[in-house]
C-alpha positions as CSV (number, residue, x, y, z in Angstrom):
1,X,123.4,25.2,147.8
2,X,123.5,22.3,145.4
3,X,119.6,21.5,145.5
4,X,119.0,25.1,145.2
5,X,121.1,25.2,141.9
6,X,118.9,21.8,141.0
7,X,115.5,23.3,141.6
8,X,116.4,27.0,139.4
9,X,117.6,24.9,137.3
10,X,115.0,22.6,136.6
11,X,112.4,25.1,136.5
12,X,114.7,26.9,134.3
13,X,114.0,24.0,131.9
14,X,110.2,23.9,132.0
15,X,110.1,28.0,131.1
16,X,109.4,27.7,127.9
17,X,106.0,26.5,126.4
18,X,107.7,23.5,124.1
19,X,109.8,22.2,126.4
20,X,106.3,21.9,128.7
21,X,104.8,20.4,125.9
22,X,107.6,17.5,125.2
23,X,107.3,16.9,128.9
24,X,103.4,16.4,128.4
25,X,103.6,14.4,125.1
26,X,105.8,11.7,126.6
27,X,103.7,11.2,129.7
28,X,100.4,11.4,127.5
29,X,102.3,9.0,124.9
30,X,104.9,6.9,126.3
31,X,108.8,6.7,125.0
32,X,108.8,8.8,121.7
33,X,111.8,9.3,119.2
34,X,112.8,12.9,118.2
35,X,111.4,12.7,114.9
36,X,108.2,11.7,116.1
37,X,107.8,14.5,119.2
38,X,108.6,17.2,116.6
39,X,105.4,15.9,114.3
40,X,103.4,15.2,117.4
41,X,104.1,19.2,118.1
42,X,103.9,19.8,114.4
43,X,107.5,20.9,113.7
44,X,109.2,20.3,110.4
45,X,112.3,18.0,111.0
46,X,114.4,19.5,108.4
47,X,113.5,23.5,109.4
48,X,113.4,23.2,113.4
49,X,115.8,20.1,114.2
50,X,118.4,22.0,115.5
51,X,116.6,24.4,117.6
52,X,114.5,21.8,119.2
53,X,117.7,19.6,119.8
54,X,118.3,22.5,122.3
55,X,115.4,21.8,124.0
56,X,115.8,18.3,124.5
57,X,119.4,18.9,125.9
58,X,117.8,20.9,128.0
59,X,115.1,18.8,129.6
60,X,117.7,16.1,129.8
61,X,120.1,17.8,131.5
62,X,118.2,18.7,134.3
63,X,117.1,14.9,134.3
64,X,113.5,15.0,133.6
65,X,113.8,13.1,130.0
66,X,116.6,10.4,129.1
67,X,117.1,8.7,125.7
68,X,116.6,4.7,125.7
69,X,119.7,3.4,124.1
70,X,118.6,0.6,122.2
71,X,115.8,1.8,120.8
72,X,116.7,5.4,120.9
73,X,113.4,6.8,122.2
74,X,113.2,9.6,124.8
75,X,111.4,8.5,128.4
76,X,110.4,10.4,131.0
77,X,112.6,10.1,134.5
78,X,110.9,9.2,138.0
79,X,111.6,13.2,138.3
80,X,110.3,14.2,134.6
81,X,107.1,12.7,135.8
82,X,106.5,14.0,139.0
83,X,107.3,17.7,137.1
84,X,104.7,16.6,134.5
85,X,102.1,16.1,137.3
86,X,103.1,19.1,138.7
87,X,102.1,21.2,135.5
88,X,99.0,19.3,134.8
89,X,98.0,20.1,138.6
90,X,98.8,24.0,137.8
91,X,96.9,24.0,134.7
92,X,94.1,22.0,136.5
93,X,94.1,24.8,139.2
94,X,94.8,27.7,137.0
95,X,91.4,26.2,134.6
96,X,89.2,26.5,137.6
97,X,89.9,29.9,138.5
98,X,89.3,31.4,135.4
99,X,85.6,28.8,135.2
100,X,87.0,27.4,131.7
101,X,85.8,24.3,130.7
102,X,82.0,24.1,132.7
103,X,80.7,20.3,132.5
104,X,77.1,19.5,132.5
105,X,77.4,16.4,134.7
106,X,74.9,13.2,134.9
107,X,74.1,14.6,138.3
108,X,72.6,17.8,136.8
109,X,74.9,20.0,138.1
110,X,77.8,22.1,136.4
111,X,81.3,21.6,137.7
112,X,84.5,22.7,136.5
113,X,86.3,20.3,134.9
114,X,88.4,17.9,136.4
115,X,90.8,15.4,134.6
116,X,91.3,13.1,138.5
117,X,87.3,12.7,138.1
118,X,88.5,10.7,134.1
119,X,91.1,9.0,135.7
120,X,88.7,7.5,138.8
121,X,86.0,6.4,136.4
122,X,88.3,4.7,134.6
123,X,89.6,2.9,137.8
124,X,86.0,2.2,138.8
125,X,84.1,1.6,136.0
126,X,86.4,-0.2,133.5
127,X,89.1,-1.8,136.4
128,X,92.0,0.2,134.4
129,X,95.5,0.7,135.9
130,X,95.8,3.8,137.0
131,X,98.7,4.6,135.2
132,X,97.2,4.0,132.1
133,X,94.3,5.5,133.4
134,X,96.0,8.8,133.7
135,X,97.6,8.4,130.3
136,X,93.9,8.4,128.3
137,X,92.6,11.2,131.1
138,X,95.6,13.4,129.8
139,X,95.3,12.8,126.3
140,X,91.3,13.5,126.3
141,X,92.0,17.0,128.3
142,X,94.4,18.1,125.6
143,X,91.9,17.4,123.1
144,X,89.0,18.5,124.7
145,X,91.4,21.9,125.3
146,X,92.2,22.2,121.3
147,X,88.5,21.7,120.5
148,X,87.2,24.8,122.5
149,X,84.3,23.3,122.8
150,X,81.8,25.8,124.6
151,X,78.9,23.2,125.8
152,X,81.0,20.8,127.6
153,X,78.7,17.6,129.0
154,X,79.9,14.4,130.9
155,X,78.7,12.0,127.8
156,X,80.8,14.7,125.6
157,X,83.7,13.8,127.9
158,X,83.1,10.2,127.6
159,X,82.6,9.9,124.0
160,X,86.3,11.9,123.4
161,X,87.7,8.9,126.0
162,X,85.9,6.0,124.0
163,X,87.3,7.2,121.0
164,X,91.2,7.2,122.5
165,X,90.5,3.7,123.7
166,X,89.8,2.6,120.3
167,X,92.6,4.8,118.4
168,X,95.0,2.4,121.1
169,X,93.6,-0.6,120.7
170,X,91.3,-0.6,123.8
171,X,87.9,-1.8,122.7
172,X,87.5,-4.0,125.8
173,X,87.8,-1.2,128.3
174,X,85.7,0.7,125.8
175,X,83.4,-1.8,125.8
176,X,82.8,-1.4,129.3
177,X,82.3,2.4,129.6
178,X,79.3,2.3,126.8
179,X,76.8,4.5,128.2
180,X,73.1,3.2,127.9
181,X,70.4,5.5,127.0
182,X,68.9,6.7,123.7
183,X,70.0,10.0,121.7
184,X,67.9,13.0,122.1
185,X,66.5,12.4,118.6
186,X,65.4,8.6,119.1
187,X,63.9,10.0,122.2
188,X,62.1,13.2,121.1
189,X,60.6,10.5,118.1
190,X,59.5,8.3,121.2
191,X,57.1,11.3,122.6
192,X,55.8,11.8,119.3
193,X,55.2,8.5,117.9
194,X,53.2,8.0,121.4
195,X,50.5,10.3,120.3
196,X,50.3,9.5,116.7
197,X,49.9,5.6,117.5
198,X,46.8,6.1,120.0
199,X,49.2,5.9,123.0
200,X,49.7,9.4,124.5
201,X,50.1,7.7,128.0
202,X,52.7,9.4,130.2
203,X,53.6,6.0,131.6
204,X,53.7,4.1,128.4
205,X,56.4,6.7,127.0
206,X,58.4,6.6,129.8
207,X,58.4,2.8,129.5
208,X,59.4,2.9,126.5
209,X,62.7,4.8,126.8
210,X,63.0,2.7,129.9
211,X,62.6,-0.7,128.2
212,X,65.7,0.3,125.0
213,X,67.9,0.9,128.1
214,X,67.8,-2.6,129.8
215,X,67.5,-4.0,126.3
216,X,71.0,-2.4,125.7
217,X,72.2,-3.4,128.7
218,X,71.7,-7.3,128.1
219,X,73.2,-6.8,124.8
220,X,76.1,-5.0,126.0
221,X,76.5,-6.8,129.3
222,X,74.4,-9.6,130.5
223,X,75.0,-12.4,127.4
224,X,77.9,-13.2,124.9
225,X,79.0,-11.0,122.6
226,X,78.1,-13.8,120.1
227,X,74.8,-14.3,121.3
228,X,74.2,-11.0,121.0
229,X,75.0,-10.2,117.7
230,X,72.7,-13.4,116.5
231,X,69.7,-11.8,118.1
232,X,70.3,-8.4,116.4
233,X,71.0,-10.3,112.8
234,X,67.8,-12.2,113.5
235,X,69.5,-15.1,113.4
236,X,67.8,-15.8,117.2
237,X,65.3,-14.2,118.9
238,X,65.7,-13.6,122.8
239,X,61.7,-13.0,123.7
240,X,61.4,-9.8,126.1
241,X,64.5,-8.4,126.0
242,X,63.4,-5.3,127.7
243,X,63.3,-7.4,130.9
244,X,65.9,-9.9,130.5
245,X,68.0,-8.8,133.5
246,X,64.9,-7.9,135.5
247,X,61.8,-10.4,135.0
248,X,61.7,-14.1,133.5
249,X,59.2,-14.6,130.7
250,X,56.9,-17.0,132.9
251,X,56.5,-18.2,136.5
252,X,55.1,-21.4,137.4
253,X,53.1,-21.7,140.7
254,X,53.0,-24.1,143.0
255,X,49.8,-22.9,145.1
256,X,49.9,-26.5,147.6
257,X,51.9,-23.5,150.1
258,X,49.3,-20.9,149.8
259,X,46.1,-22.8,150.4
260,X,47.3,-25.0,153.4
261,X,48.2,-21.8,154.4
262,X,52.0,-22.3,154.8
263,X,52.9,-19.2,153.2
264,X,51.3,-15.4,152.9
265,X,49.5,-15.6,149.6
266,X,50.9,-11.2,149.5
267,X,54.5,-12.5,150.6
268,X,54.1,-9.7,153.2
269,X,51.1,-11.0,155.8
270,X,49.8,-7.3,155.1
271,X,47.0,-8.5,154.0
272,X,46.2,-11.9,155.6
273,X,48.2,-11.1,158.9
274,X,47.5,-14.8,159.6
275,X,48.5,-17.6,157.0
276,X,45.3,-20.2,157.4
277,X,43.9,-22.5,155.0
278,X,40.5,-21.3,153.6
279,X,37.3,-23.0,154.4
280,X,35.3,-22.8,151.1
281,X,36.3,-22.7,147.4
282,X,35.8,-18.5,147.3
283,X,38.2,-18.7,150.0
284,X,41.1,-20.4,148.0
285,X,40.4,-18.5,144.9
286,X,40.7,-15.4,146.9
287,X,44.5,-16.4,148.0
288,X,45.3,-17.6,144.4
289,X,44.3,-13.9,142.9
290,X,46.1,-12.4,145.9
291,X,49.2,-14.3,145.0
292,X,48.6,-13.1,141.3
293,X,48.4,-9.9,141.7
294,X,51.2,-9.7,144.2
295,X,53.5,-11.5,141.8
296,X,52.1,-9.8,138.4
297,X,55.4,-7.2,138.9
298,X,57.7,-9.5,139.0
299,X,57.2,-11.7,135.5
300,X,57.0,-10.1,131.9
301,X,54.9,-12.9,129.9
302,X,52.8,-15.3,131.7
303,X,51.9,-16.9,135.2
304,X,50.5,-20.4,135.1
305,X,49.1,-22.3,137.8
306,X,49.7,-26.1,137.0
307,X,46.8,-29.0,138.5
308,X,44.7,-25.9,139.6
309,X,41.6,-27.9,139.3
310,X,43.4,-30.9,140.7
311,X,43.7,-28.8,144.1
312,X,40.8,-26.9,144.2
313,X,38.8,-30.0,143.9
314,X,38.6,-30.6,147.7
315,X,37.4,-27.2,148.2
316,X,33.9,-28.2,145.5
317,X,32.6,-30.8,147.9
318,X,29.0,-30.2,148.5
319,X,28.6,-27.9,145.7
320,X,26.0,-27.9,143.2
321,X,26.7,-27.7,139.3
């Protein structure tokens, strides 16, 4: 039958390891002319032109590649792609069977790699299309494949992808897949410091590598680029950056609420299950430290209390100096 003859004969076409590889390039790469898919496969022009003209007559033939006719470039066919999905879904397969290319994930686990798992955090994290999406995910497993690298980790993976964005011109999507967090020597300095400096504190350590991640993510996300790069030239200063995104520097009260007993002076009634203004002054300042305490989490600088003598005055009536 006719399809039959078809289907040998494209597979006919994809038997031998560089017509696989032109197949690969162009979906990796986009259009391509002939001169520049034999140096992408690192073929001399003048040596291996004519045998790798064979291979291109070959591929288009069975209609997986054609050549664009203005700009002479070759593009991969509706069908050319689907094959080219096809073999990067065998290799996928054929990778996990033999347990090549283990990745410590951020999950603390160790998966087999997976090129879909690229492509969806692309999607997700930097809103790419998923066609291009699929285009950098390729082009970082080929590389990742040439490198034999034998300690594969997710950030590893990620670093290979920010570099391909910025090789295409992609810095904003790059921009976007930063990963916060210290390196391993900034952090291993972080324990050590703690002790030298009189602060061997578990807590203040891990505050520490705590507070340069939500620094770096205001910098990276929360404020202008251009307000970001003044603070870090000193040309401004942006007070508590560690708690930008979580904290405001100061909170004013307004304790009229609390004392007229409008409001639970914990925010909870835990504590004072019934809101009721106090009777004496030790009464009131007992609902003003509650309502300190409860709120000392939620600022990073100060808590001020404007008029506080001003409405604690009614409560020193009868009191002696």
């Amino acid at each position: 039958m006719k399809f039959e003859g078809s289907l040998e004969f494209i597979l006919s076409s994809i038997s031998n390891e560089i017509r696989v590889e032109v197949l690969k390039l162009i979906s990796r790469e986009g259009p391509l002319s002939f001169t520049e898919i034999m140096e992408r496969l690192q073929m001399d022009p003048k040596v291996h032109a004519g045998k790798f003209g064979y291979h291109l007559r070959m591929l288009i033939e069975a209609d997986l590649i054609k050549a664009d006719e203005t700009s002479g470039k070759y593009y991969l066919t509706p069908l050319g792609q689907e094959v080219s999905n096809l073999i990067y879904g065998i290799e996928d397969v054929m990778r996990r069977k033999k347990n090549e290319m283990l990745v410590r994930t951020s999950r603390l686990t160790i998966e087999p790699f997976d090129r879909k798992k690229i492509v969806e955090a692309l999607i997700r994290e930097a809103n790419m299309p998923r066609r291009l999406a699929d285009i950098i995910s390729k082009e970082a497993e080929e590389r990742l494949k040439k490198s034999q690298i034998h300690y594969l980790t997710a950030a590893l993976i990620r670093e290979f992808v920010n570099a391909i964005l910025l090789e295409r011109g992609l810095e904003e999507y790059r921009h976007v897949l930063t990963r916060l967090g210290q390196p391993v020597y900034d952090v291993t300095q972080t324990i050590k410091n703690a002790a030298l400096h009189g602060n061997p504190s578990p807590e203040i350590v891990h505050s520490t590598a705590g507070d340069a991640v939500f620094e770096e993510y205001m910098l990276l996300k929360v404020i202008p680029r251009t307000i970001a790069d003044a603070h870090l030239c000193g040309a401004l200063h942006l007070n508590n950056a560690n708690y930008w995104v979580l904290r405001p520097a100061n909170i004013f009260h307004d304790i009229r609420p609390f004392i007229n007993g409008k409001i639970h002076p914990d925010g909870s009634g835990l504590i004072f299950p019934y809101p009721k203004p106090p009777f004496n002054l030790k009464g009131a300042l007992t609902i003003i430290s509650c309502l300190l305490k409860n709120t000392i989490s939620y600022v990073s600088t100060t808590q001020l209390i404007p008029l506080l003598n001003v409405f604690l005055a009614p409560f020193t009536k009868g009191l002696s100096r």
